[in-house]
N, C-alpha and C positions, 0 to 999 in steps of 0.2 A: 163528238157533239160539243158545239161552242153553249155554255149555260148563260143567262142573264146575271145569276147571282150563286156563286161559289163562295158557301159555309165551312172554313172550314171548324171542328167542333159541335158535336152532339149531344152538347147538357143540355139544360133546359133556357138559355139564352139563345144558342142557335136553334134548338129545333121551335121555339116560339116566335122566333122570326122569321124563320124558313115558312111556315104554315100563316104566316100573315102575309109574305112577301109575295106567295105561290098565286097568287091571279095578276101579279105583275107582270110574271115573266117566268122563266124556266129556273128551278131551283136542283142544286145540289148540294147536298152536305155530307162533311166528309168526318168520318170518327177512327182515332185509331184507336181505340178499342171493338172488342169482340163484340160488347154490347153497349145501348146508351146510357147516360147517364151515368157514367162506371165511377167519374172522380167523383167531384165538390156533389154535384145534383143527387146522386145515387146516395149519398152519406150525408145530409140534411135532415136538421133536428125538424123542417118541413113546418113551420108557425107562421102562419099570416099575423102580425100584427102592426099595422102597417105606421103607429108612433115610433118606431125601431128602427135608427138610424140615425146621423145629420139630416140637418135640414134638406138638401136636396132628393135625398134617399126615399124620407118620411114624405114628400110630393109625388113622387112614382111611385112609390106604394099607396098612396090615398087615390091618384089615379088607374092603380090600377081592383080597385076594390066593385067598382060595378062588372068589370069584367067575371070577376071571380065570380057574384054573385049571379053572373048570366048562366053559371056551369053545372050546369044537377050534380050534386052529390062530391065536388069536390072538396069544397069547405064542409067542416063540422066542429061546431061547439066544443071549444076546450077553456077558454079563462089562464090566467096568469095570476100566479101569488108571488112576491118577493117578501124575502125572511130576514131579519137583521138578527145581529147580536150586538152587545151592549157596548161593541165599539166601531156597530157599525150605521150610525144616526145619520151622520153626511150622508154617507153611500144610500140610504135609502130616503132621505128628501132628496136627492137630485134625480132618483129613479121615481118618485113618486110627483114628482113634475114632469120628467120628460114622460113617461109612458101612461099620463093622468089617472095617477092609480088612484084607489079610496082607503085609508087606511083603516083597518080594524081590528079589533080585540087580538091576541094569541090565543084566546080560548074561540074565538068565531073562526080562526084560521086553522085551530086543532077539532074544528067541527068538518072543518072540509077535508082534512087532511090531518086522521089520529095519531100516526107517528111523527107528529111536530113534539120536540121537546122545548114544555113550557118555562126548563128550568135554563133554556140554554139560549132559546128564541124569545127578544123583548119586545117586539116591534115586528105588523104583518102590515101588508097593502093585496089590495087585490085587483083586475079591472077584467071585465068580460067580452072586452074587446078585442078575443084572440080567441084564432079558429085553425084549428090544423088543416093541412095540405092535402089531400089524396094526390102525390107526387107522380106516382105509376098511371093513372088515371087521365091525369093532366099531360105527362107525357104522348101516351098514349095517343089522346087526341090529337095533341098535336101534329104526330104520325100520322093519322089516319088522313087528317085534312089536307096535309103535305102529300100526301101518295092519292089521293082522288083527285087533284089539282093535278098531277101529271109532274110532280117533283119526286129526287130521289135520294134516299139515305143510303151511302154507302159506308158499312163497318171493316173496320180491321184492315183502316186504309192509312196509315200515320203518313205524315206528309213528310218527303225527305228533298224535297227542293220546288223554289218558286221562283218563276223571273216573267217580265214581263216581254210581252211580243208582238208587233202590229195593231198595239191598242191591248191587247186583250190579257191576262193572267193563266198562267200554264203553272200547272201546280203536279208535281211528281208525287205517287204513292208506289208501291209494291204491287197495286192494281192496275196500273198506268198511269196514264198524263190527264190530266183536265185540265179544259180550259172555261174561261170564264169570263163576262166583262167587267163585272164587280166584286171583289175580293171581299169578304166580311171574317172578319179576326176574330171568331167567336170559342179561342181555344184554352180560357180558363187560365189554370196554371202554366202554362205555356206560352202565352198570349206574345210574350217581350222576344223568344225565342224563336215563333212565325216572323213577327215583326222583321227579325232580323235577316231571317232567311228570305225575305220580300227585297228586301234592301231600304225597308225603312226605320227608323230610327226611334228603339225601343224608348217607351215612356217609364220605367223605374217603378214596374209593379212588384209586388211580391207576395209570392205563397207565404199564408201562414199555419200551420197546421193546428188543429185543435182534433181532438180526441173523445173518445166515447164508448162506453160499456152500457151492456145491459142488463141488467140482474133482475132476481128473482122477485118478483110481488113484495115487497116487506112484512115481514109478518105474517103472509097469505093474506093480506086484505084485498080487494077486490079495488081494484086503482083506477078503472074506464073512467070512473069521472071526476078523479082527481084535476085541477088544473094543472098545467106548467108551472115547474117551479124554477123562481132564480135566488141564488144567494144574493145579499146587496150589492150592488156592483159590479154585476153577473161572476162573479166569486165561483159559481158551478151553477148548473142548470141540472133540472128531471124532468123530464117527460112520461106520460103512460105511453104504453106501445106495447099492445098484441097484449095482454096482460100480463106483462110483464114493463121495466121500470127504464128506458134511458138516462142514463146519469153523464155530464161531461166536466171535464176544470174547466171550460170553458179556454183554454190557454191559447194563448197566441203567437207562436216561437217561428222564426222566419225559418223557411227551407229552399233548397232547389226545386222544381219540379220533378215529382215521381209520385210514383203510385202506395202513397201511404199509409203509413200503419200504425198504432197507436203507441205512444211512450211508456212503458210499464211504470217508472216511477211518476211521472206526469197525473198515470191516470189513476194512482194511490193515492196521491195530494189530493187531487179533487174529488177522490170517494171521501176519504177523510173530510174535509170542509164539508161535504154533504151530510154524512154520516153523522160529526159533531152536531148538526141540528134536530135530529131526527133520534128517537127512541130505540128504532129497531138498527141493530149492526147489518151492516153488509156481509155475507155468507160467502160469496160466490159469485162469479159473475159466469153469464149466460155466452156472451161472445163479446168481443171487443175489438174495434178499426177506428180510422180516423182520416180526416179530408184536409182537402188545402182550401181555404179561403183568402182569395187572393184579391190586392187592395191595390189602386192607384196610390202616387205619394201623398194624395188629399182624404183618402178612405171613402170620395167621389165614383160611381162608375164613369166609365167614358164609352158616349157613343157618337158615333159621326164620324165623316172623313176629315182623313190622315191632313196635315195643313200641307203637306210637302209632296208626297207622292199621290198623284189621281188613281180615280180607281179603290183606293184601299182605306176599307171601312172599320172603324175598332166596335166593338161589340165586348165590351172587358170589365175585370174590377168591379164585378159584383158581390163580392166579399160575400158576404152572410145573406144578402139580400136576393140571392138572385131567383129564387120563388115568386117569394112575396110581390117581387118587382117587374116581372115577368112579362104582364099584360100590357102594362104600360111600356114599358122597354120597346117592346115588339111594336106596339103601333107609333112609336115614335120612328127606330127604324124603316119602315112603309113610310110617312111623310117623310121623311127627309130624301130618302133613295126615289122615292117617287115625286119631289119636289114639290110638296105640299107643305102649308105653313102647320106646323107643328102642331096635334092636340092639346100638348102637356103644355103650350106655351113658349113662349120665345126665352123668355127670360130661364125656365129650364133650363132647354136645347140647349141654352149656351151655356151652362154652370157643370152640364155634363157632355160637351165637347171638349174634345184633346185640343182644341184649338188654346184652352185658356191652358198649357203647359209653355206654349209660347213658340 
């Protein structure tokens, strides 16, 4: 079967495209994994806040914030606090402009959150402008809308060759051949590596890994309604989760593409930076992994076709954002493959086309 639009890539970029794309035309997407969402998606700190990014970022995320709110139950109230210490004043005016935070007392910030140490934290902000993700949910749907549309997800399919034929794209797995008329590169840490196996001419993305532990309640306190916390200048981040604590350094170290796992020292330094602000010590950690967030050379995503070869669409370089950004991504994909002038805007489109690498 010849497809309108061949996915390849299962995180939450491709399958939110595939489910917007699927009254176009015939959709396949292809995952080598067993299951979806297995790298960057599956391993997401999962936070709508949609001031979180560069400029063009923090636009598909603003645009994609009615969608979010169109979805029962995937958003829910979480809030953000950032913590300084006393030599960290810059790092939180630049955070408390870009992410329009309010700042407040240490003692109103050890009201929301008691294992703040007052002797170590001089400076808090807060903004309530951030709402976690139900990721499995949003998936999910996705799925569901893609397979009543008469599109299909096929798993455990890694793609090990692509060339084009008679117009069309013929893409090899271990499950056979597919073909396609639209190619869409929606394969994450991998993105530059399809590229190449297409025969077009990788754009100089890179995987960056960051890391993540989960530990115990601090203290036993009861954490559901803690906000998200960032050190200044995201230094480390925590999150509540299942009650229990996500902590990460927040680090950013280039890798090749694989299926990663978190750096034991890496993810001491950033208990430590966490731990320094906080009263209670870390005991233990519950389990710990880590994802690849992978970035164009501009920390830009890119979407749109290739300038040089027809046919082949990037869907890439959604770094940290690619939840939050999801909605909007996805219906910008639909106009442009479908030849409509763009929701998000013209002057978007083009700030996250490949076309502007030249």
């Amino acid at each position: 079967m010849t497809h309108d639009f061949l996915i390849i890539g299962g995180g939450i970029a491709g399958l939110s495209a595939a489910a917007e794309l699927s009254p176009l035309g015939s959709v396949l997407v292809l995952e080598r994994e067993e299951n979806l969402a297995h790298h960057a998606s599956g391993r997401s700190a999962a936070l709508f806040e949609p001031r979180y990014g560069l400029p063009p970022v923090v636009e598909l995320s603003m645009a994609s914030d009615a969608a979010f709110r169109a979805l029962p139950d995937v958003l829910s109230p979480r809030g953000l606090m950032v913590l300084a210490g006393p030599d960290d004043a810059e790092a939180l005016d630049h955070d408390v402009t870009g992410f329009r935070l309010e700042e407040i007392s240490v003692e109103e910030a050890r009201q929301r959150v008691p294992i703040i140490d007052a002797a170590k934290v001089t400076r808090a902000a807060v903004a309530d402008h951030a709402w976690d993700i139900d990721t499995d949910l949003l998936i999910q749907g996705h799925v569901r809308r893609l397979r009543a549309a008469g599109g299909t997800v096929l798993t455990r399919a890694p793609v090990t060759a692509i060339r084009q034929h008679g117009g069309l794209w013929q893409v090899e797995t271990p499950q056979g051949m597919h073909e396609g008329r639209i190619l869409i590169n929606a394969g994450g840490a991998w993105v530059d590596q399809i590229a190449a196996m297409a025969g077009v001419a990788p754009l100089g993305f890179t995987p960056l890994r960051r890391s993540m532990a989960r530990i115990p309640a601090p203290g036993g306190h009861a954490v559901a309604d803690w906000p998200m916390m960032f050190g200044a200048g995201e230094a480390w981040y925590a999150k509540p989760d299942a009650g229990a604590l996500i902590v990460s350094p927040a680090e950013e170290h280039p890798m090749e593409p694989h299926d990663a796992w978190a750096d034991d020292m890496v993810l001491a330094e950033g208990l430590a930076r966490f731990e320094e602000m906080m009263t209670e010590p870390v005991t233990r950690l519950i389990a710990n992994w880590a994802g690849l967030r992978t970035f164009a050379p501009d920390r830009v995503p890119v979407i749109g076709f290739d300038r040089a070869v027809p046919g082949f669409f990037w869907l890439a370089g959604q770094g940290g954002y690619g939840f939050q950004t999801s909605p909007a991504a996805a219906r910008l994909v639909v106009d442009l493959l479908g030849g409509r002038a763009p929701e998000v805007g013209a002057d978007l489109a083009a700030a996250l086309s490949p076309h502007r690498f030249g």
